[in-house]
DOVEX-45983 format. One record per residue (C-alpha): residue number from 1; residue in one letter; chain; z, x, y. Coordinates in steps of 0.05 Angstrom, whole numbers, plus 5000, padded with zeros to 4 digits. Example, Ala and Ser with C-alpha at 12.3 -4.5 7.8 and 13.67 -1.06 7.14 Angstrom:
{pt 1, a, A, {5156, 5246, 4910}} {pt 2, s, A, {5143, 5273, 4979}} 
This chain:
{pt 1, x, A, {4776, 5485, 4947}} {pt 2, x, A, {4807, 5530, 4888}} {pt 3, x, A, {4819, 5464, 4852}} {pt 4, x, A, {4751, 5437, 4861}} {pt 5, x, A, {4725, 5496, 4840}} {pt 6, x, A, {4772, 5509, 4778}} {pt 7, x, A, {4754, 5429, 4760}} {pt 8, x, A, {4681, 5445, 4765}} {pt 9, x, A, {4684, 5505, 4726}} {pt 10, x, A, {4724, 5466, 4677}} {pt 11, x, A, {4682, 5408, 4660}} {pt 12, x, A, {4617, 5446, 4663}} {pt 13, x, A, {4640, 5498, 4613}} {pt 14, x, A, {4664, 5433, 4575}} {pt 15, x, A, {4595, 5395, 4576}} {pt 16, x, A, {4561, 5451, 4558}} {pt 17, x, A, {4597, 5468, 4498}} {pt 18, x, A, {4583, 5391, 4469}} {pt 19, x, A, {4658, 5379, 4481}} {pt 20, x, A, {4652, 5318, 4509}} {pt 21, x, A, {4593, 5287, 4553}} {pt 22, x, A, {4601, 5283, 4637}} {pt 23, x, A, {4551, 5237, 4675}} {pt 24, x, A, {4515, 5287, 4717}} {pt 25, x, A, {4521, 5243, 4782}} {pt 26, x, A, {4602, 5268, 4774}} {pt 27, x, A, {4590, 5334, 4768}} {pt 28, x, A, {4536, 5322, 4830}} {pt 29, x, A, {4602, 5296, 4868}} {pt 30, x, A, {4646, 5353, 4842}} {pt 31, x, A, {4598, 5399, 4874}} {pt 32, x, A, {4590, 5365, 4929}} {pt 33, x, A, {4670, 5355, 4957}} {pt 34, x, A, {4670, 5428, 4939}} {pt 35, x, A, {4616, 5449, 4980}} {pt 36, x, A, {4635, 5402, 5046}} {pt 37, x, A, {4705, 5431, 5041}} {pt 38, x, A, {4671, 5505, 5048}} {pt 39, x, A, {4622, 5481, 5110}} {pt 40, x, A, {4582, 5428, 5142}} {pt 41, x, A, {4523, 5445, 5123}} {pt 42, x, A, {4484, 5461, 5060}} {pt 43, x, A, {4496, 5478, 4989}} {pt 44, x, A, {4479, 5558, 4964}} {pt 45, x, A, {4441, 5562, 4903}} {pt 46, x, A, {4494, 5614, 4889}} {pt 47, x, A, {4528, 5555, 4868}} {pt 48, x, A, {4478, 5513, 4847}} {pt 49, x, A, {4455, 5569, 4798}} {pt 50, x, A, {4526, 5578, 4771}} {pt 51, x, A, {4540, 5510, 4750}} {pt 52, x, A, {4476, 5482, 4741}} {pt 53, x, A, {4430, 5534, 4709}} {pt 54, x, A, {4389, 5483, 4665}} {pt 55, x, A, {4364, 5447, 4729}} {pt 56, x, A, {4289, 5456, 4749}} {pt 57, x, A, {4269, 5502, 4794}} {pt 58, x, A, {4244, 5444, 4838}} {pt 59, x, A, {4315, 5405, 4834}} {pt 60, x, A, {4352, 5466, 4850}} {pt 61, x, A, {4299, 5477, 4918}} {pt 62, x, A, {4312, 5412, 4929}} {pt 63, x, A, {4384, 5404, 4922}} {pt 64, x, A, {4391, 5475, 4968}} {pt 65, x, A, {4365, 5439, 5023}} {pt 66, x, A, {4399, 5376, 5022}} {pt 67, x, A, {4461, 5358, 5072}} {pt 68, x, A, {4513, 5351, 5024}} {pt 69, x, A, {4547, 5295, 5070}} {pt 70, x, A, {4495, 5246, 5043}} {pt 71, x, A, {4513, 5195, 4981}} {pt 72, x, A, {4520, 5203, 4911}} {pt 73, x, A, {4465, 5175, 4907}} {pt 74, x, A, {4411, 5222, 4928}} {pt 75, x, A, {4451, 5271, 4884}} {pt 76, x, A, {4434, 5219, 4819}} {pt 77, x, A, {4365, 5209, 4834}} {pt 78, x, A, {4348, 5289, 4822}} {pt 79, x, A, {4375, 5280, 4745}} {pt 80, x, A, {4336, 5244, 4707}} {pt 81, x, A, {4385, 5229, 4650}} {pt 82, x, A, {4430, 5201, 4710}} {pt 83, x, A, {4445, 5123, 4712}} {pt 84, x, A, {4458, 5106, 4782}} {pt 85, x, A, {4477, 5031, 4767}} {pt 86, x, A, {4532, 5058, 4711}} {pt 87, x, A, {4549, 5104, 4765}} {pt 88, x, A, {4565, 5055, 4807}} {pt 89, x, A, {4610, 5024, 4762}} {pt 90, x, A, {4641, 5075, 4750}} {pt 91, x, A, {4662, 5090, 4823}} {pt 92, x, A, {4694, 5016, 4828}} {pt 93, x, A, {4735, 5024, 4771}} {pt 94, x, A, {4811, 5050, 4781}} {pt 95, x, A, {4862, 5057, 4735}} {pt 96, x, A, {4922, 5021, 4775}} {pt 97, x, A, {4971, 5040, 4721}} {pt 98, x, A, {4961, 5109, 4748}} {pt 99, x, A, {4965, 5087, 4803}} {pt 100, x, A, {5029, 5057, 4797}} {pt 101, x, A, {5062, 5112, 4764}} {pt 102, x, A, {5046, 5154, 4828}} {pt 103, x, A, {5076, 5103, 4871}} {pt 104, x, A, {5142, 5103, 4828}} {pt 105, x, A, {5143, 5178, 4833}} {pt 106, x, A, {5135, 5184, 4909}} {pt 107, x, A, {5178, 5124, 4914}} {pt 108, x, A, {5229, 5166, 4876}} {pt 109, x, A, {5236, 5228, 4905}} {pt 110, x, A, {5234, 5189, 4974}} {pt 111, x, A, {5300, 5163, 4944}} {pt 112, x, A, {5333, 5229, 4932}} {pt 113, x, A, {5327, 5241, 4996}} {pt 114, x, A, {5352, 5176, 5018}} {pt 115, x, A, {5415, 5188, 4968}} {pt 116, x, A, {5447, 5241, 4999}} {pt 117, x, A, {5431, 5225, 5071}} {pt 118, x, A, {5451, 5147, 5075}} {pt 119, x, A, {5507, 5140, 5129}} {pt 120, x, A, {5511, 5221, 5139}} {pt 121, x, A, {5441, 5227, 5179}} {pt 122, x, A, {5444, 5228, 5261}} {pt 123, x, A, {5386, 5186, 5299}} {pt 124, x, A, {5333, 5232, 5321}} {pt 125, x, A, {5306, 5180, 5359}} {pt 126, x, A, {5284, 5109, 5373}} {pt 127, x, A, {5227, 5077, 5387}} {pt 128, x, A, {5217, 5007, 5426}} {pt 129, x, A, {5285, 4997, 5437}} {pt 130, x, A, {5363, 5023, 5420}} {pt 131, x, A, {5358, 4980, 5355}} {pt 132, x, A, {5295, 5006, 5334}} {pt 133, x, A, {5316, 5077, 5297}} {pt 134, x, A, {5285, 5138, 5265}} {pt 135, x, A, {5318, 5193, 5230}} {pt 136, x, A, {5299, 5260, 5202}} {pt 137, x, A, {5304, 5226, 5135}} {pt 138, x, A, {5243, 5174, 5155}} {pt 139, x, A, {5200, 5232, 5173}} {pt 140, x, A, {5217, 5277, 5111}} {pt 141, x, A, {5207, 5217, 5055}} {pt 142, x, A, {5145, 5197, 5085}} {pt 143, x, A, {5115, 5269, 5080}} {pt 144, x, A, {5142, 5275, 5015}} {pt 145, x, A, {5102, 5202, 4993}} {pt 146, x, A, {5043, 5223, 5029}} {pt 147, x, A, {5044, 5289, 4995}} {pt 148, x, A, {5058, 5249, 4926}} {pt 149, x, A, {5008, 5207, 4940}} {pt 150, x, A, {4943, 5264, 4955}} {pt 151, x, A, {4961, 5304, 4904}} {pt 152, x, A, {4943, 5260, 4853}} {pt 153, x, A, {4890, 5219, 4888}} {pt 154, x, A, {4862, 5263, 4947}} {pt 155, x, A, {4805, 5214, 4967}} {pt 156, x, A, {4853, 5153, 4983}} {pt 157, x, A, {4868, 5139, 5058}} {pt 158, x, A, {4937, 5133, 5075}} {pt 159, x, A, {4981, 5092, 5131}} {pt 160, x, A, {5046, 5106, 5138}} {pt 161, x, A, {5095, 5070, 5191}} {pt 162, x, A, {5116, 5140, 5223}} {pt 163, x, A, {5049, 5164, 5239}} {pt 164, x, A, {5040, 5098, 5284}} {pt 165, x, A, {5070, 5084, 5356}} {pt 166, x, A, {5107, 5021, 5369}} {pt 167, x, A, {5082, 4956, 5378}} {pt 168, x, A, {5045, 4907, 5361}} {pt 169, x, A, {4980, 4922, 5385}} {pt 170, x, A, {4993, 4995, 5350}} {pt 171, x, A, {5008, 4981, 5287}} {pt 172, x, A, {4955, 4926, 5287}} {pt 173, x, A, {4895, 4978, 5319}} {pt 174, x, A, {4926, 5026, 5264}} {pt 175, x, A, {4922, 4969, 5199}} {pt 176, x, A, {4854, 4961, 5232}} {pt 177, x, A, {4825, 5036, 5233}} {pt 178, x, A, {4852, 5046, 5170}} {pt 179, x, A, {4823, 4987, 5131}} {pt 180, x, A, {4748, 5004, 5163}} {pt 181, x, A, {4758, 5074, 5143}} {pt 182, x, A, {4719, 5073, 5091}} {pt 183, x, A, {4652, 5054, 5121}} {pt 184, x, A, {4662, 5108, 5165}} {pt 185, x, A, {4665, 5165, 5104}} {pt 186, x, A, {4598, 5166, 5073}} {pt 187, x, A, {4605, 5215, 5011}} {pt 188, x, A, {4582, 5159, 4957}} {pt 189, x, A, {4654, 5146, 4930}} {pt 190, x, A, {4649, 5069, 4960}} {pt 191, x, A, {4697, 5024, 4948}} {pt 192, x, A, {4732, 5067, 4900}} {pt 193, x, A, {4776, 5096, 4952}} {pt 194, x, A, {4849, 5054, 4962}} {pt 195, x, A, {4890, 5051, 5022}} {pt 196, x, A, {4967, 5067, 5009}} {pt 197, x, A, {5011, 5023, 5058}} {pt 198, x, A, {5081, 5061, 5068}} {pt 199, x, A, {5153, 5062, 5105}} {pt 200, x, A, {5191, 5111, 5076}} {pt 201, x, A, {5250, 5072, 5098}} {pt 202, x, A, {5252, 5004, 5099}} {pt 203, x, A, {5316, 4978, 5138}} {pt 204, x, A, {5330, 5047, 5171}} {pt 205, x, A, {5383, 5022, 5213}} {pt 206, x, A, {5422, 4994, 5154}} {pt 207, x, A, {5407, 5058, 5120}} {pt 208, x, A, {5429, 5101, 5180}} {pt 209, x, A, {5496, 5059, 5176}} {pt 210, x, A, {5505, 5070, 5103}} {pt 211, x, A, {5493, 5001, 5087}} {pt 212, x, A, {5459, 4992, 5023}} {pt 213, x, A, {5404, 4957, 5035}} {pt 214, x, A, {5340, 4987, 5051}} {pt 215, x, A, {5280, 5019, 5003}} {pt 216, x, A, {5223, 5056, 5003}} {pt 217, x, A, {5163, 5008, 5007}} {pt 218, x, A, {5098, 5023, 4979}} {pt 219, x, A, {5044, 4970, 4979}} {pt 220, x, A, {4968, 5000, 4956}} {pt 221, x, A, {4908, 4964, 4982}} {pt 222, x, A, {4839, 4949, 4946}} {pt 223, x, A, {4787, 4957, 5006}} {pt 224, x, A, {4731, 4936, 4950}} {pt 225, x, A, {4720, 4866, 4979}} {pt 226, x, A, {4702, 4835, 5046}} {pt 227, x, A, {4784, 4816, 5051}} {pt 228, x, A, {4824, 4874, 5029}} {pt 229, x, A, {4875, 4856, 4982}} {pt 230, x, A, {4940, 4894, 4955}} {pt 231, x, A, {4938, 4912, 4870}} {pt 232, x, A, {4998, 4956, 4869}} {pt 233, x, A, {5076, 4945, 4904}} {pt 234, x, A, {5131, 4982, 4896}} {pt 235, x, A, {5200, 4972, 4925}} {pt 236, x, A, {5256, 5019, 4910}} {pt 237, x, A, {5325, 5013, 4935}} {pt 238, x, A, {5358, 5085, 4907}} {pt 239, x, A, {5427, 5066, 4919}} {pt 240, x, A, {5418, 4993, 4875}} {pt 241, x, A, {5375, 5033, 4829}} {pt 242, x, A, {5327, 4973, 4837}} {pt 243, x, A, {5254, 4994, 4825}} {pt 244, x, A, {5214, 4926, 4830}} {pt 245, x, A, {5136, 4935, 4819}} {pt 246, x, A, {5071, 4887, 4804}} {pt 247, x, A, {5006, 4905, 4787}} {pt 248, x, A, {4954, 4851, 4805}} {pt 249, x, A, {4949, 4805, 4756}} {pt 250, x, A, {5001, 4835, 4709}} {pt 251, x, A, {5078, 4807, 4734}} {pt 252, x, A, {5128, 4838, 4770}} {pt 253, x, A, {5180, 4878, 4731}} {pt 254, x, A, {5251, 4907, 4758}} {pt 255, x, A, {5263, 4977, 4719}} {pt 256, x, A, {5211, 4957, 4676}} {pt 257, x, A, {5234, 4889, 4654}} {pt 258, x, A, {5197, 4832, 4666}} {pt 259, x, A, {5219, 4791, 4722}} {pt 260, x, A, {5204, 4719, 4742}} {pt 261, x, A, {5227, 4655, 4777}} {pt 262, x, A, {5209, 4606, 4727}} {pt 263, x, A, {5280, 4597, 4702}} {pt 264, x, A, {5284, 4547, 4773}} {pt 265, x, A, {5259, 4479, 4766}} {pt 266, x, A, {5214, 4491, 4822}} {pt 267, x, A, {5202, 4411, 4830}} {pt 268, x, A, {5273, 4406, 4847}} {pt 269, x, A, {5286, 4464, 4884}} {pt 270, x, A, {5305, 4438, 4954}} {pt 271, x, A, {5326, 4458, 5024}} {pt 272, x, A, {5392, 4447, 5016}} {pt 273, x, A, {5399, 4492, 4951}} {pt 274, x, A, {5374, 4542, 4982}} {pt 275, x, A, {5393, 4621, 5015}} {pt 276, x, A, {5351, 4630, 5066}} {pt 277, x, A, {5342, 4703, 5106}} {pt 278, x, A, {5310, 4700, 5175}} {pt 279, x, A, {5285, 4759, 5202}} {pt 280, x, A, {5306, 4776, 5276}} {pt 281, x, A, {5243, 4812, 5308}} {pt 282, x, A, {5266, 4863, 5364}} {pt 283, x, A, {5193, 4869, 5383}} {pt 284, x, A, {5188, 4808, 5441}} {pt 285, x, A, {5237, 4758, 5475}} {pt 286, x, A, {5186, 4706, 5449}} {pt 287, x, A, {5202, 4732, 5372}} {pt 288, x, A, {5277, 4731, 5386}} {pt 289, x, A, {5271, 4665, 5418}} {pt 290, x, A, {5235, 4631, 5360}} {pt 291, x, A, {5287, 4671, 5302}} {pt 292, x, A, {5337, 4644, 5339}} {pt 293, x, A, {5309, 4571, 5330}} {pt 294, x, A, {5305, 4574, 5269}} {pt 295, x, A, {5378, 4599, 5253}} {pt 296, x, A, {5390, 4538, 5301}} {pt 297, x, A, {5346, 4485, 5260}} {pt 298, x, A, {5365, 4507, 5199}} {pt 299, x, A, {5442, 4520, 5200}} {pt 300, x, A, {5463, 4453, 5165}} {pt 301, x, A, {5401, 4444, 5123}} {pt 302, x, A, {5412, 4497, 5078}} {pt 303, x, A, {5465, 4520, 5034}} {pt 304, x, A, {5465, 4594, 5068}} {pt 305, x, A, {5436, 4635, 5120}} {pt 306, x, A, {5427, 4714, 5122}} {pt 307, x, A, {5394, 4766, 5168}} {pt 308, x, A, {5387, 4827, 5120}} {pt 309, x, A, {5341, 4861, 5169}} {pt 310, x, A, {5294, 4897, 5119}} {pt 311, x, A, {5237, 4861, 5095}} {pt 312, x, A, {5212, 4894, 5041}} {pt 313, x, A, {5283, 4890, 5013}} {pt 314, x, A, {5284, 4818, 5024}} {pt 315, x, A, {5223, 4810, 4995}} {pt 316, x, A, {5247, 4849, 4938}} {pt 317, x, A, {5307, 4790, 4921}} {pt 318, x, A, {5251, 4738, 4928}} {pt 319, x, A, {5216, 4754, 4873}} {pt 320, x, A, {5286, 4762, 4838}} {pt 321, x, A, {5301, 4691, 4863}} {pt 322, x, A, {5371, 4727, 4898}} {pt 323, x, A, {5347, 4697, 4962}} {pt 324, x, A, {5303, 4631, 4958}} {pt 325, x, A, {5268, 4642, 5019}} {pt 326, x, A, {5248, 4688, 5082}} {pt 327, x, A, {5213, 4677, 5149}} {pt 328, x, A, {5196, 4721, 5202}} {pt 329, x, A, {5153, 4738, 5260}} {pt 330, x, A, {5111, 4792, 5285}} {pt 331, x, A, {5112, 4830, 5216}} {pt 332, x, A, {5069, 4892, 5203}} {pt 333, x, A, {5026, 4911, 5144}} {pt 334, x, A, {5080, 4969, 5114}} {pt 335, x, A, {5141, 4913, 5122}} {pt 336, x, A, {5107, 4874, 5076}} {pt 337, x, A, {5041, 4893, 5034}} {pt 338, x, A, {5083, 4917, 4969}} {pt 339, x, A, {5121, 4848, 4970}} {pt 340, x, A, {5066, 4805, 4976}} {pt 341, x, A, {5043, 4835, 4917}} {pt 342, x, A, {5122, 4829, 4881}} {pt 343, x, A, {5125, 4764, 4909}} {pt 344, x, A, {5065, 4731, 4883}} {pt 345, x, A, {5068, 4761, 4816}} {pt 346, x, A, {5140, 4743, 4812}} {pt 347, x, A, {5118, 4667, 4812}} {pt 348, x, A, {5126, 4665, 4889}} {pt 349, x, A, {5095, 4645, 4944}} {pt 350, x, A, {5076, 4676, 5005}} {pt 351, x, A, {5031, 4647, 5063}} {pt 352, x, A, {5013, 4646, 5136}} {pt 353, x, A, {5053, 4588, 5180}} {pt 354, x, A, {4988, 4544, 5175}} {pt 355, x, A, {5006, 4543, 5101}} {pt 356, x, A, {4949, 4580, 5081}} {pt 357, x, A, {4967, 4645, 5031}} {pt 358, x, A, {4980, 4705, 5069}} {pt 359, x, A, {4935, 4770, 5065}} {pt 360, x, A, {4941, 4848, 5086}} {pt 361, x, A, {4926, 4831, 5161}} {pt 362, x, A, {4981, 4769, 5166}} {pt 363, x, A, {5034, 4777, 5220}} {pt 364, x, A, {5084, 4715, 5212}} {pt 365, x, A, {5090, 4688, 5143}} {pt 366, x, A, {5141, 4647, 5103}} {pt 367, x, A, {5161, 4675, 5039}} {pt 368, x, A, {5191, 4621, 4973}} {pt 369, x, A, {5209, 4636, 4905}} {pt 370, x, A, {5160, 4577, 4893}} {pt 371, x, A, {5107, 4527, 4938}} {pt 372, x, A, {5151, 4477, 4934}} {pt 373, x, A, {5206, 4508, 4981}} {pt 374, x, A, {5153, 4541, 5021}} {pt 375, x, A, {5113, 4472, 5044}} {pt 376, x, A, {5191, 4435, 5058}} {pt 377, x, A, {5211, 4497, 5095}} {pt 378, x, A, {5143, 4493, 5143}} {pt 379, x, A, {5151, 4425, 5156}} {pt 380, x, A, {5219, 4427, 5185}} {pt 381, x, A, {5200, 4492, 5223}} {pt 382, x, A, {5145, 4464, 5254}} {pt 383, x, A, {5185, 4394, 5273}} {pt 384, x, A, {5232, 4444, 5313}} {pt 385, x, A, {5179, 4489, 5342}} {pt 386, x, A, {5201, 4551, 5301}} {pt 387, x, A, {5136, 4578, 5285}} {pt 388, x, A, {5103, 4592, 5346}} {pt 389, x, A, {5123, 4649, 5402}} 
C-alpha cells in the first residue's frame, strides 16, 4: 500500500508539473489497486480530492460511489480525454526483456543457494515415493523466485512445483486453476497479467547427491490467447554456470551468446547418430513400464542412451544439441514450460506423441534437436508400443 501510494503521489505530482503526460485510465488503476488493498469497499474522496483535484464535482460523486473491484473501464469512461481502445493496448503490451531479466535474477539468487547446499543438504522429506525428494533448499529458492518474481511484477500469478501436492491429477488441477486465474480477477488489467511456471530445483535428487546436474527452471506463460503459450524460459544450472534463455521469437542464447542447432545437417541426422535421454517417471507402474520399453526398443538403434533424470536440464542440452533427443511420460507444466520455449527457439522441436507440437498443458512429449529425428524417433516408438501407458 505505501508503494502504491508513493507511485501515485509520484506520477500525479509528475503530470501535473507537464513533466511528462500519464493516460488518466493508469492513474484510474493506480488508485484503484491502492484503494482495494485498504478495503472492499469504496473509494474516499479524501483520496479522490488529493490526487485528482481537477476532476468535476460530478466525476468525483461519481467515482466515491463506485465499487472499486469493477474494470478499468468504468474508471476511463468518467475522463473524457481518456482513450479506452489505446488503453486497451496498452494493457496487452509487456516488455518480455524485463521480463527476462527478472527471471535471470530470481534464477540467480535461487543458485546461490543451490551453490553452497548441493550434496551438504539432508532430505526434509518426500513426496510420492522414497525417490521423490524435497529439501530445505527447494522450499527456500522457490520463496526467494517467487519473492523475485512479485516484487517487480506484483499482478502476475505464480505456480511453483512446491506449493502443489503430488500427482498427477494435482499438478494438472493446479496448471488448470492457475491458467483460468485470470478470468476469475476482474480489476481491468486483462490479459496483461503472465503466469510464472517454477521448480526451484530441477533434478533435486541429483542435487541432494551433489551431482551436477539440476537447475532452476523458469518458464513464463502468456495467458493472452485462447491457448496459453510460454514467451520467456530460463534454465540455470549454478554449478555449470549455464544460463540458457529464449524470448519468443528472438533465439535461445547460453550466457548471452547465441545458441542454435543449425551447425547439424538435420536431413541427415539419424537414429543411429544419435544420444538419446529417456526419462524414468516414478509417478505410475504404467510410466515405468512404458520408459522401460523404450530403453528396451531403442538400445541398439542408437549410438547412446542416458537417464539424466531432470528435465529441464535435459531440455537445456537439447537446445545445445549435447543430447539429440528426449522422451518422457507423465511430465508436468514446471518440468518443462521454460524448455519448450529453449527448445523451439534453439531450432528444436518439441511435440505431443501424436506428432502434433506440444503446448503448456502437454503431458508426454518427445523432444529433437530438429523434426527430422523427432518423426523417426515416433515411428519406432510407436512400432514397439512405447508411447502409450
Amino acid at each position: 500500500q505505501q508503494y502504491l501510494v508513493g507511485s501515485l503521489k509520484f506520477v500525479s505530482t509528475m503530470k501535473s508539473n507537464n513533466c511528462f503526460t500519464v493516460p488518466k485510465v493508469i492513474l484510474w488503476s493506480m488508485i484503484h489497486q491502492l484503494i482495494i488493498r485498504k478495503s472492499n469497499s469504496f473509494c474516499s474522496l479524501t483520496a479522490i480530492n488529493t490526487y485528482f483535484p481537477n476532476l468535476t464535482s460530478k466525476q468525483k460523486s461519481t467515482t466515491s460511489h463506485l465499487n472499486l473491484r469493477g474494470n478499468i473501464q468504468v474508471f476511463a469512461k468518467l475522463d473524457n480525454d481518456c482513450d479506452v481502445d489505446d488503453t486497451s493496448k496498452w494493457n496487452e503490451e509487456r516488455n518480455l526483456e524485463k521480463v527476462l531479466q527478472i527471471a535471470k535474477e530470481a534464477s540467480h539468487r535461487a543458485g546461490e543457494i543451490m551453490k553452497v547446499t548441493s550434496g551438504n543438504i539432508a532430505i526434509s522429506k518426500t513426496k510420492m515415493n522414497s525417490a521423490d525428494l524435497v529439501t530445505e533448499s527447494d522450499i527456500e529458492c522457490q520463496r526467494i523466485i517467487q519473492r523475485t518474481i512479485e516484487e517487480a511484477f506484483p499482478n502476475d500469478f505464480f505456480l511453483g512445483e512446491e506449493d502443489v501436492p503430488p500427482g498427477s491429477v494435482a499438478s494438472t488441477k493446479a496448471l488448470e486453476s492457475a491458467l483460468h486465474a485470470n478470468g476469475d480477477v476482474n480489476d481491468g488489467l486483462g490479459h496483461n497479467r503472465l503466469l510464472w511456471v517454477v521448480d526451484p530445483i530441477d533434478g533435486t535428487t541429483n542435487f541432494q547427491a551433489g551431482l551436477p546436474m539440476f537447475c532452476t527452471s523458469i518458464g513464463v506463460v502468456s495467458l493472452a490467447k485462447e491457448i496459453p503459450e510460454v514467451v520467456v524460459g530460463v534454465i540455470y544450472n549454478p554449478i555449470l554456470n549455464e544460463m540458457v534463455s529464449a524470448i519468443k521469437g528472438k533465439g535461445c542464447y547460453i550466457n548471452d551468446k547465441i545458441i542454435t542447432n543449425s551447425e547439424k545437417d538435420d536431413e541427415k541426422m539419424t537414429l543411429d547418430q544419435s544420444l538419446v535421454n529417456i526419462g524414468f517417471p516414478v509417478s505410475s507402474e504404467s510410466t515405468l513400464n512404458a520408459s522401460s520399453k523404450t530403453v528396451a526398443s531403442l538400445a541398439t538403434k542408437v549410438r547412446g542412451l542416458r537417464m539424466i533424470a531432470s528435465a529441464s536440464q535435459v531440455m537445456s542440452w537439447v537446445a545445445q544439441a549435447k543430447l539429440d533427443a528426449y522422451i518422457s511420460w507423465d511430465l508436468n507444466a514446471w518440468d518443462v514450460a521454460a524448455g519448450m520455449i529453449i527448445v523451439q527457439e534453439a531450432g528444436g522441436c518439441v511435440r505431443n506423441f501424436d506428432g502434433s507440437t506440444a503446448n503448456i498443458l502437454s503431458r508426454d512429449m518427445i523432444v529433437t534437436s530438429n523434426k527430422y529425428l523427432n518423426e523417426e524417433l515416433r515411428e519406432v516408438l510407436s512400432s514397439y508400443d512405447c508411447l502409450t501407458y
